[in-house]
C-alpha atoms as an extended CHARMM CRD file, in Angstrom:
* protein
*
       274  EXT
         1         1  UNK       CA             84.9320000000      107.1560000000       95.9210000000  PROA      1               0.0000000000
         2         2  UNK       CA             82.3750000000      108.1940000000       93.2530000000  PROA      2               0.0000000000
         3         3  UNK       CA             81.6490000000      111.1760000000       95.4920000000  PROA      3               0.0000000000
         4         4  UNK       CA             84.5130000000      112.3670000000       96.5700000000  PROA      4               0.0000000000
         5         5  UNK       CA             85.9200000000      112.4820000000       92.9650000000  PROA      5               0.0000000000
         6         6  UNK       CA             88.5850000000      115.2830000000       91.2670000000  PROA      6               0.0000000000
         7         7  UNK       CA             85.9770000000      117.8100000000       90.5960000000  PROA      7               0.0000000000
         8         8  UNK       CA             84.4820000000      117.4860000000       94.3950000000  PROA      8               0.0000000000
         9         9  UNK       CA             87.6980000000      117.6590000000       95.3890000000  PROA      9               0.0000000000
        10        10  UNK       CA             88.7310000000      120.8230000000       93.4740000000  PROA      10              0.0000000000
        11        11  UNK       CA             86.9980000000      123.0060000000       96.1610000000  PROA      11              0.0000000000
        12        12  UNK       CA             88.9220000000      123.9540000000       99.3380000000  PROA      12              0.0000000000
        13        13  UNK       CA             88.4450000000      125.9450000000      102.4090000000  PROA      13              0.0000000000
        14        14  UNK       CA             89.1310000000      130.0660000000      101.4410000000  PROA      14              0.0000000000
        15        15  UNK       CA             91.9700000000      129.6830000000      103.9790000000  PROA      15              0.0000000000
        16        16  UNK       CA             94.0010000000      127.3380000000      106.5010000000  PROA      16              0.0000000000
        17        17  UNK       CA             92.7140000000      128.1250000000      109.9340000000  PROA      17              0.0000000000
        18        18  UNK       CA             95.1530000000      129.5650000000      112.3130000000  PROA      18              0.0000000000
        19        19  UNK       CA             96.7630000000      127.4770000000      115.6640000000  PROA      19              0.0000000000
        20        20  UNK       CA             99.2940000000      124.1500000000      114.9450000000  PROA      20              0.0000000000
        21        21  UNK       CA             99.4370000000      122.6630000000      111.9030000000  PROA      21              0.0000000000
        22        22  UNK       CA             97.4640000000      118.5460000000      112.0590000000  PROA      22              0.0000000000
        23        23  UNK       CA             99.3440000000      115.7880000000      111.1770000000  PROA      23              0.0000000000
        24        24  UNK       CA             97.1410000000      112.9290000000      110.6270000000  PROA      24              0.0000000000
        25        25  UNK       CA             98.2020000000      109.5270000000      110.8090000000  PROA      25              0.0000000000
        26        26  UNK       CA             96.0580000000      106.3040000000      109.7090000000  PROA      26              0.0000000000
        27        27  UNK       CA             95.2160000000      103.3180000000      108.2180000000  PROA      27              0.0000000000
        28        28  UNK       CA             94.4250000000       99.7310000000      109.8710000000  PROA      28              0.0000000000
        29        29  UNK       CA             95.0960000000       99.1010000000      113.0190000000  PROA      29              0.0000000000
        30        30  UNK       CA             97.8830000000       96.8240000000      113.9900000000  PROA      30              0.0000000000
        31        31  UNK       CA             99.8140000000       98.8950000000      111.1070000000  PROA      31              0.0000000000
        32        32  UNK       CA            102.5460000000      100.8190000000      112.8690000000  PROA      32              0.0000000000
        33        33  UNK       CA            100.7090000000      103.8330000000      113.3620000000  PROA      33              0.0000000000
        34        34  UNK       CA            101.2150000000      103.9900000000      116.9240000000  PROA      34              0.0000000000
        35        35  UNK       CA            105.2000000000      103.6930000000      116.3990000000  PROA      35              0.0000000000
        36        36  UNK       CA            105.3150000000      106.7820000000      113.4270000000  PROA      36              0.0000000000
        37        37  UNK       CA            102.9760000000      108.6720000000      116.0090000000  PROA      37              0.0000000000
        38        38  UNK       CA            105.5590000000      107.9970000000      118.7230000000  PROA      38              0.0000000000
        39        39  UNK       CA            108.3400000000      108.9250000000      116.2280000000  PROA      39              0.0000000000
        40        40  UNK       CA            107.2290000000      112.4040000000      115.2260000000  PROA      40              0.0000000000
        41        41  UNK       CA            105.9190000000      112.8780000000      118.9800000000  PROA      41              0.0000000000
        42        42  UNK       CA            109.7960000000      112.3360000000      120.0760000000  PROA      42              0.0000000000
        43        43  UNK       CA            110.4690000000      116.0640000000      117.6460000000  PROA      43              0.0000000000
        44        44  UNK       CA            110.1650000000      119.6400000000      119.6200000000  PROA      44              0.0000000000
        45        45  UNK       CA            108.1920000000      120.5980000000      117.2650000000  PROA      45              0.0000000000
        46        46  UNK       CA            105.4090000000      118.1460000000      117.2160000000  PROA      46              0.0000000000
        47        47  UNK       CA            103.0860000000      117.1290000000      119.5820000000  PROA      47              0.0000000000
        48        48  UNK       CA            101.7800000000      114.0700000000      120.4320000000  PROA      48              0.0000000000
        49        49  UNK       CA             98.0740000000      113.7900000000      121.1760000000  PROA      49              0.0000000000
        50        50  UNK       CA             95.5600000000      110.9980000000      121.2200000000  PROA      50              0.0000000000
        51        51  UNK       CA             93.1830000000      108.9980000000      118.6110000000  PROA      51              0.0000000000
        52        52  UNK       CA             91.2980000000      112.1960000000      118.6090000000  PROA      52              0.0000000000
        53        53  UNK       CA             87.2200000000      111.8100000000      117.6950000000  PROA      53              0.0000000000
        54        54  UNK       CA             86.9590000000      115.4300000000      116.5510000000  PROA      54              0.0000000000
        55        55  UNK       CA             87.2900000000      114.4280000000      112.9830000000  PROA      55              0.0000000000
        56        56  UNK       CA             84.6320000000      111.9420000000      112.5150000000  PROA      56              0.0000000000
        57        57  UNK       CA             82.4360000000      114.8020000000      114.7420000000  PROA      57              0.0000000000
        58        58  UNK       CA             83.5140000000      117.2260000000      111.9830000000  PROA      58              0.0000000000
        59        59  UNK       CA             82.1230000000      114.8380000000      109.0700000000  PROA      59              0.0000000000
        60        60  UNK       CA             78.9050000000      114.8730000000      110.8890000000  PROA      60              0.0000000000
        61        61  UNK       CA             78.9530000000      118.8670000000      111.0370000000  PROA      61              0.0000000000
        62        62  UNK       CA             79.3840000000      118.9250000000      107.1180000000  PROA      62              0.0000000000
        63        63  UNK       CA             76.4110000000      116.3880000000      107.2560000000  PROA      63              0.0000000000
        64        64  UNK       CA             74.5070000000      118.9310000000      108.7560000000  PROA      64              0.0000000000
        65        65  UNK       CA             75.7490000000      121.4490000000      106.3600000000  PROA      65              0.0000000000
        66        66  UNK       CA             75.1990000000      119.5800000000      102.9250000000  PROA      66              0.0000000000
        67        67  UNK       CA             71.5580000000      118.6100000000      104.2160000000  PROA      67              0.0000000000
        68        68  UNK       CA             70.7530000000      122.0460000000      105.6330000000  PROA      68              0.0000000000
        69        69  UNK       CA             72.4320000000      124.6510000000      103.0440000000  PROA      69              0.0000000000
        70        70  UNK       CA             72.3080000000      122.1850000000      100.0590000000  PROA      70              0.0000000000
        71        71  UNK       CA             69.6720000000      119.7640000000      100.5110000000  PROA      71              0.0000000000
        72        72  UNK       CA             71.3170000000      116.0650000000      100.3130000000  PROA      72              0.0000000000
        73        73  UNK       CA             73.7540000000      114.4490000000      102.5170000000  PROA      73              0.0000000000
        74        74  UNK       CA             77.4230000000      115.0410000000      102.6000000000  PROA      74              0.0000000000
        75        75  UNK       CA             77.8890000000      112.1210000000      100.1010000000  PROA      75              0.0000000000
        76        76  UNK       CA             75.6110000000      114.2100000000       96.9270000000  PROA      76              0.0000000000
        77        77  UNK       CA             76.2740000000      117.6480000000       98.1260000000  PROA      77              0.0000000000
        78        78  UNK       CA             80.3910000000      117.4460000000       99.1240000000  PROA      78              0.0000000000
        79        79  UNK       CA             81.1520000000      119.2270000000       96.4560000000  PROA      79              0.0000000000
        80        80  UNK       CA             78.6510000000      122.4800000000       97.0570000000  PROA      80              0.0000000000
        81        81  UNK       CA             79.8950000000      123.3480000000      100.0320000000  PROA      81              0.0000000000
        82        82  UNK       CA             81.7420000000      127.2610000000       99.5740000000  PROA      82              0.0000000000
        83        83  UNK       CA             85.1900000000      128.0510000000      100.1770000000  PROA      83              0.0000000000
        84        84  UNK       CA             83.8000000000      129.8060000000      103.4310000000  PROA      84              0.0000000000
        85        85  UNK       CA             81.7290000000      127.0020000000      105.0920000000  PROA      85              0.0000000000
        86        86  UNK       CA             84.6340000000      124.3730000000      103.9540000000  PROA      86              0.0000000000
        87        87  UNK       CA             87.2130000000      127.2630000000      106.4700000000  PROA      87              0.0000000000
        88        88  UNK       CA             84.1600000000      126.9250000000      109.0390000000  PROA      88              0.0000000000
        89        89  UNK       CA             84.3880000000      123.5750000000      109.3990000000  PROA      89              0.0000000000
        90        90  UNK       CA             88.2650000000      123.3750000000      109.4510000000  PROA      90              0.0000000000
        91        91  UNK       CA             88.0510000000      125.9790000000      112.4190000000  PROA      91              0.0000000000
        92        92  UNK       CA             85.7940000000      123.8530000000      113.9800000000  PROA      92              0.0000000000
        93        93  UNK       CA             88.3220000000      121.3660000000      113.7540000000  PROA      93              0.0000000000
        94        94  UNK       CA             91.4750000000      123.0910000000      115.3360000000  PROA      94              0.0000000000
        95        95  UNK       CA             89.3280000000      124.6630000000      118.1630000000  PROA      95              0.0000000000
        96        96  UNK       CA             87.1620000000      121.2620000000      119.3300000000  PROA      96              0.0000000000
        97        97  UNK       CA             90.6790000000      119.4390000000      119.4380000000  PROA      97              0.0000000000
        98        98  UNK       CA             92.3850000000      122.0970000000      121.4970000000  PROA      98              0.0000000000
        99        99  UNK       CA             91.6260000000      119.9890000000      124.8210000000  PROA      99              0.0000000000
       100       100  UNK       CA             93.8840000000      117.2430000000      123.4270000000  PROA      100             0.0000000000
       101       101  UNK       CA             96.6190000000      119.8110000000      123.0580000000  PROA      101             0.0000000000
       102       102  UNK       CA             98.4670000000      121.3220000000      125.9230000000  PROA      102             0.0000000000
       103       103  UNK       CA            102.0410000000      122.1400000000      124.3940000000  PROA      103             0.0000000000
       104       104  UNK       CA            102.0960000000      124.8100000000      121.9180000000  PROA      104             0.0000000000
       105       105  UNK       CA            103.8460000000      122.7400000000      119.4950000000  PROA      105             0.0000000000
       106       106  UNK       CA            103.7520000000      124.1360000000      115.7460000000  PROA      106             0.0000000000
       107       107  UNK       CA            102.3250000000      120.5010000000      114.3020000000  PROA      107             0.0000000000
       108       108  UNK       CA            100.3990000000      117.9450000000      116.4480000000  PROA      108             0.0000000000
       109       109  UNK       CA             99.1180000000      114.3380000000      115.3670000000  PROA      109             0.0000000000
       110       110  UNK       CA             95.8430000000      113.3740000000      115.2760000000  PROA      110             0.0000000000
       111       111  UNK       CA             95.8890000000      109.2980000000      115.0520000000  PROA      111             0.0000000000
       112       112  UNK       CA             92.6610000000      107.9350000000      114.6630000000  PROA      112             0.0000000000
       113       113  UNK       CA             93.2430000000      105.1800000000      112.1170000000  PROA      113             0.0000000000
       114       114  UNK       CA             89.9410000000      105.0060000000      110.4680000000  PROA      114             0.0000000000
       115       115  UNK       CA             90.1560000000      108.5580000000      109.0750000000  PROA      115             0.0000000000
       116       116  UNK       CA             91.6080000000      107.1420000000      105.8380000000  PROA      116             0.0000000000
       117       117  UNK       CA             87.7090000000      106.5290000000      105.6430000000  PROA      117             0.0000000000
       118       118  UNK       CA             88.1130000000      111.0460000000      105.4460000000  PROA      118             0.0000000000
       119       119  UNK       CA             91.2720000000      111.8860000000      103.8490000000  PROA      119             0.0000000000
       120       120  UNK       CA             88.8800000000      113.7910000000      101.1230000000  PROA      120             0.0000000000
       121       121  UNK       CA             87.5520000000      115.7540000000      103.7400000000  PROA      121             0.0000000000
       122       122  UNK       CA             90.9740000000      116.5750000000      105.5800000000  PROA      122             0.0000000000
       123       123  UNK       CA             91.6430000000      117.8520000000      102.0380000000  PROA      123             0.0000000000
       124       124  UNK       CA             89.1590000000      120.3450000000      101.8900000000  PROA      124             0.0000000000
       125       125  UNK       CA             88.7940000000      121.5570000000      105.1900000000  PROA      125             0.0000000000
       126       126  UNK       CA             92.1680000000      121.3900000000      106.1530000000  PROA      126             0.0000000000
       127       127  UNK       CA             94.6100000000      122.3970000000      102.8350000000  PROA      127             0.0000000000
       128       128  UNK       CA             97.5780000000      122.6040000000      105.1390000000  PROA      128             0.0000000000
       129       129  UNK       CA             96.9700000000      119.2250000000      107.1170000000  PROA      129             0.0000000000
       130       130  UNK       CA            100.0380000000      116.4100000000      106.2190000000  PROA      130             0.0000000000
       131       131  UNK       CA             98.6780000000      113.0850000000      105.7030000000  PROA      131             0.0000000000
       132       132  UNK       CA            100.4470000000      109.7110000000      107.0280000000  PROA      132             0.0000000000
       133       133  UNK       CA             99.1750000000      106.5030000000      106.0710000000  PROA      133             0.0000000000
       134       134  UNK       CA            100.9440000000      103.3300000000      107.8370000000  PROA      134             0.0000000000
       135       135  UNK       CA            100.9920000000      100.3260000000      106.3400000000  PROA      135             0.0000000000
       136       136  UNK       CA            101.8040000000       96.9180000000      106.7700000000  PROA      136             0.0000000000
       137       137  UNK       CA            101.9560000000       93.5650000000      104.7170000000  PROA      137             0.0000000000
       138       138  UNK       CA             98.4540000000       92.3710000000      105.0180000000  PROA      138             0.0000000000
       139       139  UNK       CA             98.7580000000       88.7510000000      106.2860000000  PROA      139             0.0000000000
       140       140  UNK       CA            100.9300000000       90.3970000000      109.6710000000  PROA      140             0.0000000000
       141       141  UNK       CA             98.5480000000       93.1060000000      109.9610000000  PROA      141             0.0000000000
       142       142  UNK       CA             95.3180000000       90.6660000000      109.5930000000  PROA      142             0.0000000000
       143       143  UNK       CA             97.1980000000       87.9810000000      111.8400000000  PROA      143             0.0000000000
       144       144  UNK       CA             97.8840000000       91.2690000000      114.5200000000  PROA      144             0.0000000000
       145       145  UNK       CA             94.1830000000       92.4160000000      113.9850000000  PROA      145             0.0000000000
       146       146  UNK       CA             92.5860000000       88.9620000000      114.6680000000  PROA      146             0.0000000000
       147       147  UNK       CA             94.8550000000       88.0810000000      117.7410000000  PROA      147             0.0000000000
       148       148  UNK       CA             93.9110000000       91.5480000000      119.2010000000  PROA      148             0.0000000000
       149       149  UNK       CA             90.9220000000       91.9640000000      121.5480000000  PROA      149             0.0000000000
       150       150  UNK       CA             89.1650000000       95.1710000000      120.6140000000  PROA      150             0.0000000000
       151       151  UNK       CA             86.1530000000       94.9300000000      122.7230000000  PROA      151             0.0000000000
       152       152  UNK       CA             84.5220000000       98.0810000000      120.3370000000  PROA      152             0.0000000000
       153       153  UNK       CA             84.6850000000       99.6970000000      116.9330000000  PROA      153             0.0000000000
       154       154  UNK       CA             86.7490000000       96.8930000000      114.7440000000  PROA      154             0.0000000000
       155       155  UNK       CA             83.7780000000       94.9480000000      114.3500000000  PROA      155             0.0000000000
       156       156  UNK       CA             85.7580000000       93.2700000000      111.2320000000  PROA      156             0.0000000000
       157       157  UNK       CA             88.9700000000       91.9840000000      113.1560000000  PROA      157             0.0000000000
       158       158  UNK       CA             86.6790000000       88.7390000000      114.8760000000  PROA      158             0.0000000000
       159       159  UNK       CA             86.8240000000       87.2490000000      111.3880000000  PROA      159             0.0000000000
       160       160  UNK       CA             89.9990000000       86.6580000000      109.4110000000  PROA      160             0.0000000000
       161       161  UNK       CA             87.7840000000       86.4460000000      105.7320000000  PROA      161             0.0000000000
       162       162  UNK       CA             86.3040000000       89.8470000000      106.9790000000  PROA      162             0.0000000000
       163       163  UNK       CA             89.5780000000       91.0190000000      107.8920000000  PROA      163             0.0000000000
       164       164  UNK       CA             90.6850000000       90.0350000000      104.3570000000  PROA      164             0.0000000000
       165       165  UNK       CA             87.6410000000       91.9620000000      103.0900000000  PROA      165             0.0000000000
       166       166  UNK       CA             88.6280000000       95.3170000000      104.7710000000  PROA      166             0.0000000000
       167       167  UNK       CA             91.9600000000       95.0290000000      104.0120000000  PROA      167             0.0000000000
       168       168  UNK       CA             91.1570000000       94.8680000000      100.1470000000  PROA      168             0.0000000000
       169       169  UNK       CA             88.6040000000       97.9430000000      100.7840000000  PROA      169             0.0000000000
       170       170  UNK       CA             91.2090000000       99.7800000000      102.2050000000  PROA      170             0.0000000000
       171       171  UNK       CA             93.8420000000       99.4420000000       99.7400000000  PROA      171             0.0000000000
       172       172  UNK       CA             90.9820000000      100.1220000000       97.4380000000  PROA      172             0.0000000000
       173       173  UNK       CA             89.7160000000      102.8960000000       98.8250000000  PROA      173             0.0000000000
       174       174  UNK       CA             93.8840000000      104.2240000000       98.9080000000  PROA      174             0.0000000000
       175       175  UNK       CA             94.3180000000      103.8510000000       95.5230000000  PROA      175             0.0000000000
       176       176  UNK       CA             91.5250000000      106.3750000000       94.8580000000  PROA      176             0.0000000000
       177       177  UNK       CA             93.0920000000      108.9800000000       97.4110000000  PROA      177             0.0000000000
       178       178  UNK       CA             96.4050000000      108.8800000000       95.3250000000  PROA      178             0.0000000000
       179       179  UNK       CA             94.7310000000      108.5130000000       91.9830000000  PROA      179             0.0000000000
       180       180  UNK       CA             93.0400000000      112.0480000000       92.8360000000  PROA      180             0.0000000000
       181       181  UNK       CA             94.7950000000      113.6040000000       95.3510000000  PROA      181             0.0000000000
       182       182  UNK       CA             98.6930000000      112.4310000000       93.6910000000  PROA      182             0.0000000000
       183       183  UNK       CA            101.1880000000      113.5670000000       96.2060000000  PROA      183             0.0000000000
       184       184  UNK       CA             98.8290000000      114.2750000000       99.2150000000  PROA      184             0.0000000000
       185       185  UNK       CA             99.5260000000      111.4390000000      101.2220000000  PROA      185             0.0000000000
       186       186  UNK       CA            102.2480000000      110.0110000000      102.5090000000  PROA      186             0.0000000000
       187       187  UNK       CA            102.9190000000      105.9080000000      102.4850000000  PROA      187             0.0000000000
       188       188  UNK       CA            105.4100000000      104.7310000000      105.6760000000  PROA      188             0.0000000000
       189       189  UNK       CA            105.3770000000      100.9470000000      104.8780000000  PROA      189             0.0000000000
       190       190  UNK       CA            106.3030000000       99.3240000000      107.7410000000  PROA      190             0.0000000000
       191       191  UNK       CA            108.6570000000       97.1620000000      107.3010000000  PROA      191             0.0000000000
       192       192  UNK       CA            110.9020000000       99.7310000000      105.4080000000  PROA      192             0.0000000000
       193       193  UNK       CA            110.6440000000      101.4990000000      108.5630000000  PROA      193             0.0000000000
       194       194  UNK       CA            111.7980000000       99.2890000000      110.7370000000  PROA      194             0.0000000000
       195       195  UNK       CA            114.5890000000       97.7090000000      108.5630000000  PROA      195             0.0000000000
       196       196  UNK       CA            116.0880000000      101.3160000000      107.5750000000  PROA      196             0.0000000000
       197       197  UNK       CA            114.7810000000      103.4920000000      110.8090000000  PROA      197             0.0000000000
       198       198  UNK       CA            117.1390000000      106.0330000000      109.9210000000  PROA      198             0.0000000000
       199       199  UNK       CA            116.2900000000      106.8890000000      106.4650000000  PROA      199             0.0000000000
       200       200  UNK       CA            112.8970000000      106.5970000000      106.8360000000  PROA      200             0.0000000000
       201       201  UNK       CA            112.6740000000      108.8530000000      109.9150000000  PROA      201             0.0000000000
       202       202  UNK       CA            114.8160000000      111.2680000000      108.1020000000  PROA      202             0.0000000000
       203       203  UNK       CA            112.0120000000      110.7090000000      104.9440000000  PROA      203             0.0000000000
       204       204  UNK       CA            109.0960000000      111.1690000000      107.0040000000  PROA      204             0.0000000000
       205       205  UNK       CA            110.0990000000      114.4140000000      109.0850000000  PROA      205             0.0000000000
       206       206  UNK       CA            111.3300000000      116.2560000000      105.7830000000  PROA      206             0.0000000000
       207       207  UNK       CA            107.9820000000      115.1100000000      104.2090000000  PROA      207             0.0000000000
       208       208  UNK       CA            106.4410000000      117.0560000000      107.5650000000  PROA      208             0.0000000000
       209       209  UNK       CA            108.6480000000      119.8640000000      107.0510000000  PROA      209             0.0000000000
       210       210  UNK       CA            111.0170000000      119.8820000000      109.8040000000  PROA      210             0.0000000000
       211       211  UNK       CA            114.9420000000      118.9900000000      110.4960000000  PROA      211             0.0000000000
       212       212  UNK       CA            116.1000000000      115.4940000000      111.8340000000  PROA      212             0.0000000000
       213       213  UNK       CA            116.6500000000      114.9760000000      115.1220000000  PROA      213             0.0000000000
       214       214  UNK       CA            117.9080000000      111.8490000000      116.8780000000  PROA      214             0.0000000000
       215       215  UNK       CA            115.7080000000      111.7120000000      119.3710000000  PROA      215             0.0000000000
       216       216  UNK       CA            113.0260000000      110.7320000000      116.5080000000  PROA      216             0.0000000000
       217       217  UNK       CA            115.5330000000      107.7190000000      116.4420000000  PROA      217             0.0000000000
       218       218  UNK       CA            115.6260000000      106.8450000000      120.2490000000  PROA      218             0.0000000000
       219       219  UNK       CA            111.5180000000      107.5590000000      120.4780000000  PROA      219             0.0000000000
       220       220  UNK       CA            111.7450000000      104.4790000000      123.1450000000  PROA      220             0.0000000000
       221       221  UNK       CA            113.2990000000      106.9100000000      125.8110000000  PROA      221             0.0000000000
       222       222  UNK       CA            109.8560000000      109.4110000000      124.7790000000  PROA      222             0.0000000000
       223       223  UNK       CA            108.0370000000      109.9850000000      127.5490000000  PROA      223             0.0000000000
       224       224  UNK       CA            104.3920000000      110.2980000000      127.2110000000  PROA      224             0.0000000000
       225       225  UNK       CA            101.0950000000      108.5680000000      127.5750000000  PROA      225             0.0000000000
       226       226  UNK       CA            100.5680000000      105.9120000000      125.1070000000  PROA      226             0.0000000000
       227       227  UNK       CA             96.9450000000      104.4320000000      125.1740000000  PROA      227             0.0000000000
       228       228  UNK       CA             96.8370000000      102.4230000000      122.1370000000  PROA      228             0.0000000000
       229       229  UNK       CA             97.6400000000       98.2940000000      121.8470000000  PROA      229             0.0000000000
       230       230  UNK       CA            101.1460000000       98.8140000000      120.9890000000  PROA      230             0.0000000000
       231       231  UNK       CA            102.0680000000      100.9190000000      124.0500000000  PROA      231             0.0000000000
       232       232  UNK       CA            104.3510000000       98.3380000000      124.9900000000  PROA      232             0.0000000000
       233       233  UNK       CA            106.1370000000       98.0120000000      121.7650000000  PROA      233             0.0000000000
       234       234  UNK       CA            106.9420000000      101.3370000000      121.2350000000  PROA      234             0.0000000000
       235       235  UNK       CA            108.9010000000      101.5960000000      124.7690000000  PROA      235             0.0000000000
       236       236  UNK       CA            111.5290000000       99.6820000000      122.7260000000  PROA      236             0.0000000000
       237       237  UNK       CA            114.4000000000      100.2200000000      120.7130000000  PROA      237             0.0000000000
       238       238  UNK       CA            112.8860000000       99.4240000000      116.7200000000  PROA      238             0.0000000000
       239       239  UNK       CA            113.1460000000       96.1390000000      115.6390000000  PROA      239             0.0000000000
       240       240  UNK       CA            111.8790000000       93.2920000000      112.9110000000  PROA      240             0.0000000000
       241       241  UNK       CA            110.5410000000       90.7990000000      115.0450000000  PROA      241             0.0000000000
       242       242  UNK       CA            107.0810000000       91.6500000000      114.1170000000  PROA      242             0.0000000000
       243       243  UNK       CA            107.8690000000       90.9530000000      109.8230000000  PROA      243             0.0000000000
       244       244  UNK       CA            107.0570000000       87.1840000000      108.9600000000  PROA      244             0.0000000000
       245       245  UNK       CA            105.1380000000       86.5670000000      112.2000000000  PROA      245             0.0000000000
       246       246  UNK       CA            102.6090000000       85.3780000000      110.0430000000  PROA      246             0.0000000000
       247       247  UNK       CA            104.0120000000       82.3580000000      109.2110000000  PROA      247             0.0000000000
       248       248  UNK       CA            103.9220000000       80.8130000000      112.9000000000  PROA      248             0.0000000000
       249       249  UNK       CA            100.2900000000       80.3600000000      111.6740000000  PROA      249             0.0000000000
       250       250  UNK       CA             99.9020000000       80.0980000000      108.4770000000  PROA      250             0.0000000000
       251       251  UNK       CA             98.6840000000       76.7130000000      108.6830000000  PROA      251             0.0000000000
       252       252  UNK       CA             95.2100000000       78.6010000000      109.9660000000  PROA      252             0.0000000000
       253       253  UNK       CA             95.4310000000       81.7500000000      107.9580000000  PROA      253             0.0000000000
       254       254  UNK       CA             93.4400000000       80.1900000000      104.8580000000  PROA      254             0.0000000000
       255       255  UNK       CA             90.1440000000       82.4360000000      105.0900000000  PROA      255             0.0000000000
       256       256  UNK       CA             92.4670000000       85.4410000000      105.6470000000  PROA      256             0.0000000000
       257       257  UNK       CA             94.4540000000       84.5850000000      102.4700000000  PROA      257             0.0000000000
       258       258  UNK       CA             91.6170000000       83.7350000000      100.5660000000  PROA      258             0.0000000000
       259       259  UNK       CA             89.6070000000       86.8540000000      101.0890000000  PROA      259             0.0000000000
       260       260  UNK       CA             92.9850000000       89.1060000000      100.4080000000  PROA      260             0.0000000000
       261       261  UNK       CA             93.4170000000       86.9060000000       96.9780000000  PROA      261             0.0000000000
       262       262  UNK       CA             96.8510000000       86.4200000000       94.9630000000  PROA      262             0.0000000000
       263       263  UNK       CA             96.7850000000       90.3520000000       93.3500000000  PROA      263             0.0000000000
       264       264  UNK       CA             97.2110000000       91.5370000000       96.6520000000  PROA      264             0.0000000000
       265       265  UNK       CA             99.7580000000       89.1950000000       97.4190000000  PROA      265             0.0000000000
       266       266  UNK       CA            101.5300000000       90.3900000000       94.7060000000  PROA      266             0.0000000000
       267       267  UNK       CA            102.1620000000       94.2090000000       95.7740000000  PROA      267             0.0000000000
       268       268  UNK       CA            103.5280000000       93.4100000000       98.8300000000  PROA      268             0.0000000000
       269       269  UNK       CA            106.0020000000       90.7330000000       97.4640000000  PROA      269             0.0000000000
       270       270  UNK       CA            109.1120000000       90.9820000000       99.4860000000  PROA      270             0.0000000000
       271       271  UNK       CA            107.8530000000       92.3040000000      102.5580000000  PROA      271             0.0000000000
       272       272  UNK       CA            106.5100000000       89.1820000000      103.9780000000  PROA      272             0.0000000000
       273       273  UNK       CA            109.7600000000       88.0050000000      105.6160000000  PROA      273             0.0000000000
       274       274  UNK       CA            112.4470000000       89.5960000000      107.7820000000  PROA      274             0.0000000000
């Protein structure tokens, strides 16, 4: 946050590279991601790829370049990099993730969820890039994290008081992307989602730029390859089963509440039950 701050920020690539146009989507996991990526894939004019590793591969290239062309790593020397090196890494980005793309499609989504950890980066490399962040009520997204088996990379989701932990980071760490990026990214909450599909679809394509169509509504009948944990939930028609799930458990969800604590609580009052 302190180094990825307005003035950092105020630098951009000289130009948006040429081929689609990225849609990222991210967040936690267990968020809904999966279900807005299946969404936007169901458009003509959006692709649907994978949980692409080509961005966290790009951080490490401007790594390189902060330590090699201005001698301190990416998190003193983000904001040195020129307009030109800044359109050398975007490149980068939209030619390494060509092998996830096979359509031609004018937008495709990229739907890793930690890049929220990069959304200052996407920024600068990327000026055209839309930015999706899914979200969901934090004691069904921690419950959904902690009953989840991820046997690498969500280290945090074995521990409900760490999962409480991240959770407060991330919000955290959200508040400074709006704060100095207002209007860059996009918030889908969840459970608005699923209780008003219709609007929010229609919300969330116009925010991408393109017209409604109702097979964004009927993304169940989508066919393509789905490899995430909720490939099984988004083969069905919407629904609000998953909102208030929490409270099957919540006789065992102390550390989890605990570690969120009551302010948090309090923004996401009245989204807790269906």
């Amino acid at each position: 946050m302190k180094a990825f701050d307005a003035v950092a920020l105020g630098r951009q690539a000289a130009r948006a590279p040429e081929g689609p146009r990225p849609i990222f989507i991210l967040g936690l996991p267990r968020s809904g991601s999966t279900l807005v990526e299946q969404i936007l894939a169901s458009h003509t004019a959006i692709e649907g790829t994978v949980e692409q590793p080509v961005l966290p591969s790009i951080s490490r290239k401007a790594h390189a370049k902060c330590a090699v062309n201005h001698g301190g790593d990416i998190l003193e020397k983000i904001g040195q990099l020129t307009g030109e090196e800044l359109t050398e890494l975007g490149e980068a980005y939209i030619k390494d993730g060509a092998l996830f793309r096979s359509e031609g499609a004018a937008y495709f989504t990229d739907k890793l969820p930690f890049n929220f950890l990069h959304i200052g980066l996407i920024h600068k490399i990327l000026p055209h890039a839309i930015i999706i962040d899914a979200r969901r009520n934090p004691l069904d997204c921690g419950l959904s994290l902690f009953k989840q088996h991820f046997p690498t990379g969500v280290e945090f989701s074995y521990g409900l008081d760490h999962i409480g932990a991240f959770y407060r980071d991330y919000l955290r760490l959200m508040d400074h992307w709006h704060e100095v990026l207002p209007g860059r990214v996009l918030t889908v909450q969840y459970e608005d989602l699923v209780r008003d599909p219709e609007a929010r679809i229609r919300a969330v394509l116009d925010h991408v730029g393109v017209a409604f169509e109702p097979a964004c509504l009927h993304f169940h009948k989508t066919d393509r390859a789905v490899r995430t944990a909720s490939s099984e939930q988004v083969r069905q028609p919407i629904n609000t089963r998953g909102i208030g799930a929490w409270r099957r458990a919540e006789a065992h969800l102390a550390p989890l509440k605990t570690a969120l604590g009551p302010d948090v609580f309090a923004r996401f009052d009245g989204l807790y039950d269906a």
